[in-house]
N, C-alpha and C positions, 0 to 999 in steps of 0.2 A: 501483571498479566497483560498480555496485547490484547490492542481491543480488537485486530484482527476487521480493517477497516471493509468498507464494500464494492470499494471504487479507487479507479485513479480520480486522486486529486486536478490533473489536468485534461485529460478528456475524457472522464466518464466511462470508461471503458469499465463491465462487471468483471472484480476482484472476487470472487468466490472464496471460502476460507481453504480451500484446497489446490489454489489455482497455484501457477508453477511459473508466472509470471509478475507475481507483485513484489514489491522491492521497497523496502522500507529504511527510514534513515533512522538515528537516534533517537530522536523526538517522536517517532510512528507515524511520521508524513507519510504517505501511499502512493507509489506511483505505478503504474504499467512496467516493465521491464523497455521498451518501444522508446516510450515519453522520456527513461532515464537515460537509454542511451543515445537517442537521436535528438531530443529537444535540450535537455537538462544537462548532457553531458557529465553524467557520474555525480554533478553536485548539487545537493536540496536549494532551491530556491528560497525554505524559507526560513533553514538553520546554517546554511554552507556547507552541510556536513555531505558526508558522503552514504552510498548505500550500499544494503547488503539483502540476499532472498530474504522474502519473511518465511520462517517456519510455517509449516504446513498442522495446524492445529488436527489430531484427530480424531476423527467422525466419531469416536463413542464418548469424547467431553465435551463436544459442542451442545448436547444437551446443558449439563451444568454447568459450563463456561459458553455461553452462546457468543456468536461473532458481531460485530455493532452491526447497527443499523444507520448509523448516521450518516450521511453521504458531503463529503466537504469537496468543496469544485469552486479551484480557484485558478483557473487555467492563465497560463503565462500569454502577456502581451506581443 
């Protein structure tokens, strides 16, 4: 199951579990759609890998599959 993160990893921007702009790699690193393609250039900083839309989870399982709350920020140098 995705944990369906809450944020870009690099600038914080709110990922919502509906939002149409977060882009996930293998591993379910987070980024903005913006951050992938203007800073990161299509590849994970912190698997190599590359990425793809996250699935857009629907609003009547986010009750029994709720979306994380964790917030990881680890914005690039």
């Amino acid at each position: 199951m995705l944990e369906i993160r809450p944020t870009c990893e690099n600038c914080k921007v709110l990922l919502p579990p509906d939002s149409k702009v977060a882009m996930i790699c293998t591993f379910e690193c987070t980024f903005c759609k913006d951050c992938v393609e203007n800073i990161l250039h299509q590849v994970c900083p912190n698997c190599g890998g590359g990425f793809q839309i996250r699935p857009i989870r629907p609003s009547h399982l986010l009750k029994k599959y709720p979306a994380s709350t964790q917030v990881i920020y680890k914005p690039l140098k």
